[in-house]
C-alpha positions, -999 to 999 in steps of 0.1 A, spaced: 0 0 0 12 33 -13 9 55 21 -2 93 19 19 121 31 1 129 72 -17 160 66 -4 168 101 34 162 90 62 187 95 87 200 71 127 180 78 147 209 96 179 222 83 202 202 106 239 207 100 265 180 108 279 173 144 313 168 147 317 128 155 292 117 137 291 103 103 258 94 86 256 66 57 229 45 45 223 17 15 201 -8 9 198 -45 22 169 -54 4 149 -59 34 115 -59 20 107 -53 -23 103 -14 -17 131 -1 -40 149 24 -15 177 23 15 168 2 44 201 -1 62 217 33 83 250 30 96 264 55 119 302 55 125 309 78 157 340 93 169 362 77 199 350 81 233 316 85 225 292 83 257 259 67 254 225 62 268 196 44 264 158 35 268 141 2 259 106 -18 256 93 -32 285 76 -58 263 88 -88 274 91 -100 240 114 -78 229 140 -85 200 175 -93 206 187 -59 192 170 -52 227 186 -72 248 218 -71 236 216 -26 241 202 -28 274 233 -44 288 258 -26 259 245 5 275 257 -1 309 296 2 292 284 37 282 306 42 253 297 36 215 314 38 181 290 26 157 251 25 150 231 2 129 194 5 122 174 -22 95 138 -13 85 115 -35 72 125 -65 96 122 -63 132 141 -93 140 120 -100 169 109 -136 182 136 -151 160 154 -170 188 188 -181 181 189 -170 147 179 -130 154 210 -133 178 231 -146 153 223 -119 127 229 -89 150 263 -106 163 273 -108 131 261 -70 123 280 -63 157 317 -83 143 315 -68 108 312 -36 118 336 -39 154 366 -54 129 357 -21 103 361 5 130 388 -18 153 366 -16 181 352 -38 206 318 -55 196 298 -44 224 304 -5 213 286 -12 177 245 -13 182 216 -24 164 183 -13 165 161 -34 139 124 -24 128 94 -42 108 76 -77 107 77 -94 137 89 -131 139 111 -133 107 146 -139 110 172 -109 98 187 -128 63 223 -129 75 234 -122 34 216 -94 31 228 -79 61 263 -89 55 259 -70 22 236 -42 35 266 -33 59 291 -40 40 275 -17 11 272 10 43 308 11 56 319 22 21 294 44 10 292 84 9 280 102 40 244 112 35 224 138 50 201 136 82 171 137 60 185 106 40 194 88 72 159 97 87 140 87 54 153 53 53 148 41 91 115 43 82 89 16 79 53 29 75 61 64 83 48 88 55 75 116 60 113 119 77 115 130 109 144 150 126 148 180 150 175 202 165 184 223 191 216 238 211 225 245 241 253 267 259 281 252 284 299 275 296 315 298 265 306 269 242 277 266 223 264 227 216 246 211 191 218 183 198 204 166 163 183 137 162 162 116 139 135 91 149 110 66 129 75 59 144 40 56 130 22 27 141 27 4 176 30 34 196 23 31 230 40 50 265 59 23 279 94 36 274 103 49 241 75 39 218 99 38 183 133 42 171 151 74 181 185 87 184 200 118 199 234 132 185 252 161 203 286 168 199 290 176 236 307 158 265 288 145 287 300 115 313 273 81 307 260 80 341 245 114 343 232 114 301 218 83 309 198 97 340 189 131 317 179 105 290 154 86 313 141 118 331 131 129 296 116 97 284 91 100 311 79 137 304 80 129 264 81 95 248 64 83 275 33 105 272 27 98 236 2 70 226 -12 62 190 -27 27 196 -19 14 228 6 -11 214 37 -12 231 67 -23 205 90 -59 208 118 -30 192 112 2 214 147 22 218 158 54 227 195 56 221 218 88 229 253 99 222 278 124 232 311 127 213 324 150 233 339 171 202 326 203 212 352 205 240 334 220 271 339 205 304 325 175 307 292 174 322 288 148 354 261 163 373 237 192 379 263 207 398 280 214 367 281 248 348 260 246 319 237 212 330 207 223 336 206 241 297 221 209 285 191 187 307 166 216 289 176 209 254 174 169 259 141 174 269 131 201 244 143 179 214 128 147 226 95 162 231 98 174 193 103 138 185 73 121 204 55 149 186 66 141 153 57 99 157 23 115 169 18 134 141 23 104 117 3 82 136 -12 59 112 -44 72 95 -37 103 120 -59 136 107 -56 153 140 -34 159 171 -48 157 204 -34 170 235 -47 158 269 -40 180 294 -50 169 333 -45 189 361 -65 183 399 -55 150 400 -41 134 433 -4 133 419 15 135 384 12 102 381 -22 94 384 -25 127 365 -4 104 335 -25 76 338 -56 96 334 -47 114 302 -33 82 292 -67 61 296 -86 90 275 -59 91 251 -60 53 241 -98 56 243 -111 42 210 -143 60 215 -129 95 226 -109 89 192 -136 80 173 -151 112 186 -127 137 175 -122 122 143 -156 124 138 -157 165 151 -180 152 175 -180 172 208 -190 142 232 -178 147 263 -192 124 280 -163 100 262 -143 116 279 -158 112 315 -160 73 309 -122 74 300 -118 93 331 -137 71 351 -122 37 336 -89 46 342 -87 34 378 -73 64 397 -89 89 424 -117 106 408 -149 124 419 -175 125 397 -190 156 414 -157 177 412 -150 170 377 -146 193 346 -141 188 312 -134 213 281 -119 212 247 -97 242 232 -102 263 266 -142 263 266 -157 243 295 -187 217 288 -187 208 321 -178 222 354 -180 205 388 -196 173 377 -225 195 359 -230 204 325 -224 245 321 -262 258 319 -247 284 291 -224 262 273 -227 267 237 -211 240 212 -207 268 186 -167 273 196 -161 235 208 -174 227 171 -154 250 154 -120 239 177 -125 203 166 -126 212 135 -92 220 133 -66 195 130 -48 205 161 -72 197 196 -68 203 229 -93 184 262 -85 196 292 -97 176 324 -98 189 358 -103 166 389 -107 190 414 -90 169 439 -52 179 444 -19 199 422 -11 165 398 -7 176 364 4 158 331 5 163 295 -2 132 269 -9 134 234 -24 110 208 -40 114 173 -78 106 165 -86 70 149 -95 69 114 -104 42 87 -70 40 73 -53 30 105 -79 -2 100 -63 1 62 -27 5 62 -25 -23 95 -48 -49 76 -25 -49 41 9 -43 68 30 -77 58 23 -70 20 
């Protein structure tokens, strides 16, 4: 199936390159699509890295293998394969990515566990070991590409590249942070949701980018749904070259952390808006925003449960202003609520305040706010300060399309 272009998709940014990192791609011949499928990513000495994973407990082996590669906390090379995930293929998958892992190791004279893989696609098909052999091989001698390339061809149903960029300043030096990330379909907020990865050309030390890596999961990837399907392949990978020559950052304490910690957070939450944006069939993008709640976390769950509401979804695709959709989801979602204190109001006009329906609420603006493609609910419990932020897309017939013709 030819895919559209997401009305809701944002142009590629003008990312320039960051010192350390060399982009390449080719193609393995994954899947019969005509284009690259195979992005290598040879990174500079020393590189510090971080990570984020699936908690599916069927993850891949690309998986495994990067949750305990990431507890080195240095890297030299990247692979990602589209079109395969490599996921429940037992002994097999292993064999593939350790072979990925030695071709690549004996290219760049490093040790194995610094080169990972991230793999993407079907689930339960073996990655062919030739064409992965020639895919990489292919890689290491090819040109380096642009981000947009290397973007464009981690993709799997994704209907446009994704990238963003941002800086930050350390002391007198100024640092770059470019990432690219693939995600469309089997996106759910328990980790990372897709395939991402974060470039900066600053130094940072592992342990402390690791613990700004997972603080930022939580406030970005982590509040993203588009189905409620949680990935086998979910990873969040990010590295530091250290090329930019500031003072290596170890903790808060350091001058210049807390603008680095901003711009992790402020480039990841471009990415999880990004995959929402291209969520499959996606026409619209919701924000759920929660506040009253008994804490942040129950705040989450909240906007989670109307987010991944089929019938809230329905709703807004639909440009149907039925709130009461979105009291069931609040209801159903298992965490302190009173329906008597409750509120509920889309683009900043209240339907509903205090458990009651607003005796002068007129759907005039609420109609003409959903029919944008950008929407906003906001939820009041009335009960404490927890707050959060999720945000979704509406559910449309060609999500029911593009995932019933997915393995053709």
């Amino acid at each position: 199936m030819k895919l559209e272009r997401s009305p809701l998709a944002r142009p590629f940014p003008d990312m320039p390159p960051v010192a350390g990192v060399a982009l390449r791609v080719a193609r393995a011949g994954y899947k019969d699509w005509g284009r690259c499928d195979l992005t290598y990513v040879e990174l500079a000495e020393g590189t510090a890295v971080a990570g984020v994973f699936t908690r599916n407990r069927c993850c891949s082996t690309e998986v495994e293998l990067g949750r305990e590669q990431v507890r080195a906390g240095r890297a030299r090379g990247l692979v990602v394969n589209a079109g395969n995930s490599n996921a429940f293929t037992g002994h097999r998958g292993r064999a593939a990515v350790e072979q990925i892992m030695g071709q690549v190791a004996a290219h760049l004279g490093c040790d194995e566990r610094e080169v990972f893989v991230s793999s993407t696609g079907v689930i339960g098909v073996p990655l062919p070991r030739d064409k992965a052999r020639a895919g990489v091989a292919a890689a290491l001698e090819a040109s380096e590409c642009s981000w947009e390339d290397a973007a464009a061809t981690i993709g799997t149903t994704d209907t446009f590249p994704k990238g963003a960029l941002t800086r930050a300043v350390i002391g007198d030096t100024t640092v770059t942070l470019a990432a690219i990330i693939k995600g469309s379909g089997m996106i759910a907020p328990d980790m990372a949701t897709m395939l991402g990865y974060v470039f900066t050309d600053a130094a940072v030390e592992p342990a402390f980018l690791q613990a700004l890596l997972s603080a930022a999961n939580e406030r970005t990837f982590s509040c993203i749904t588009v189905d409620s399907d949680t990935s086998t392949s979910d990873t969040v990978l990010a590295f530091a070259t250290g090329q930019a020559g500031n003072a290596p950052l170890a903790s808060f304490g350091d001058a210049g952390a807390d603008a680095f910690a901003a711009a992790l957070d402020d480039i990841c939450r471009q990415l999880a808006h990004l995959v929402v944006r291209d969520g499959e069939g996606a026409r619209k993008f919701i924000e759920v925003a929660v506040t009253g709640a008994a804490s942040n976390d129950s705040a989450r769950r909240i906007g989670l449960a109307i987010a991944n509401s089929p019938l809230v979804k329905t709703a807004i695709a639909g440009e149907d202003a039925n709130w009461g959709r979105v009291v069931m989801a609040v209801g159903k979602a298992g965490e302190p609520a009173d329906r008597d204190r409750l509120s509920i109001g889309f683009g900043g006009h209240w339907a509903a305040r205090d458990g009651l329906p607003l005796a002068d609420y007129d759907e005039g603006p609420v109609a003409e706010h959903l029919r944008g493609d950008e929407v906003r609910i906001d939820v009041d419990l009335g009960l404490g300060d927890g707050r959060a932020t999720v945000w979704t897309c509406d559910l449309t017939h060609q999500y029911i399309a593009i995932n019933a013709d997915y393995r053709s």
